[in-house]
N, C-alpha and C positions, 0 to 999 in steps of 0.2 A: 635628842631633839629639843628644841626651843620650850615646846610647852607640852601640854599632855595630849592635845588636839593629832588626829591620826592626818596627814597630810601625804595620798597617796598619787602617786605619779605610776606610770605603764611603761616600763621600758618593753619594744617588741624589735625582737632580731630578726635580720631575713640577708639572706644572699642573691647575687646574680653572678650573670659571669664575665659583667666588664665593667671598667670603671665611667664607662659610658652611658650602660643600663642601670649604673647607682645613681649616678648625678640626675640622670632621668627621671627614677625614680622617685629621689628626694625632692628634686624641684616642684612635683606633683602631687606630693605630701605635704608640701608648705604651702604650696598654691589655694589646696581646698581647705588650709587651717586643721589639719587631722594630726598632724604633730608641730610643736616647739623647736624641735632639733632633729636634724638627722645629723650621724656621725658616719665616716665612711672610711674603711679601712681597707686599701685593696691586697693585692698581692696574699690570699690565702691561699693555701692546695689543702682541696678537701677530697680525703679517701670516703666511698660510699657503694654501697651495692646496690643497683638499680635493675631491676625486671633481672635477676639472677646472674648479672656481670656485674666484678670488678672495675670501678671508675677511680680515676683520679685525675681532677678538673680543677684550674688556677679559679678562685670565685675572692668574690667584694662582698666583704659584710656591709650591711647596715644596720645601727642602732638608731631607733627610734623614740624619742619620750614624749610621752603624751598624758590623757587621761584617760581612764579603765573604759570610760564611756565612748571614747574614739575606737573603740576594737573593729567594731562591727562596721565602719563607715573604713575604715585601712583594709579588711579582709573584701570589701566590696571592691576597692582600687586594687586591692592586688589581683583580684579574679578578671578583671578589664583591664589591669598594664603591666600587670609583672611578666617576664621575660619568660619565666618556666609555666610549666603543667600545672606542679604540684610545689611552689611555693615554700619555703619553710616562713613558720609561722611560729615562733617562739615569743611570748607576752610573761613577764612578771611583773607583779605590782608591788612595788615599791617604798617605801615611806621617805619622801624627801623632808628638807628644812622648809619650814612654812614660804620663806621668800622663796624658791625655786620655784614648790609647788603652784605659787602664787604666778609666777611668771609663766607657768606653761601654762597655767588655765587661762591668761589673758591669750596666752598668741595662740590658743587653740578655738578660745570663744568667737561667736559670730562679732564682725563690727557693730552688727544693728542692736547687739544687746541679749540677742536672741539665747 
């Protein structure tokens, strides 16, 4: 890293199961400023056991970067627009280069300053 200063960034991963409900998704992550980026990768197949049956379902990741402090305000949007029940909800925190970190905390901060 640049300097000794801890510069940490959130990436949080989450799937759905079209590339429909990603772009959805992400545009409504950027819209309320709760991440910087989303990345979207479709075409996964994810094997998984759910309520005691074998699944295997084509899903879209998303990666998300933000800040630690946006957790709480992404888990509230996913409980109001994410596509599933139960959501995955994967968050690490990160230590970027002071310019990145510096860039996601602008496009995540309020305009007014707040």
């Amino acid at each position: 890293m640049e300097d000794a200063k801890v510069h940490p960034v959130l990436s949080l991963v989450t799937t759905v199961g079209s590339l429909d409900d990603a772009q959805r998704l992400a545009r409504l992550v950027l819209e309320q400023r709760l991440g910087a980026c989303v990345q979207i990768e479709p075409q996964l197949l994810s094997h998984y056991v759910w309520q005691g049956r074998h699944c295997e379902e084509p899903e879209t990741r998303l990666t998300i970067k933000t800040l630690p402090g946006r957790e709480a305000g992404l888990q509230a949007l996913f409980a109001a627009h994410h596509p599933y029940g139960l959501p995955q909800f994967l968050a690490t925190v990160m230590e970027a280069s002071p310019a990145y970190a510096q860039w996601v905390a602008e496009a995540v901060s309020d305009p007014a300053g707040s």
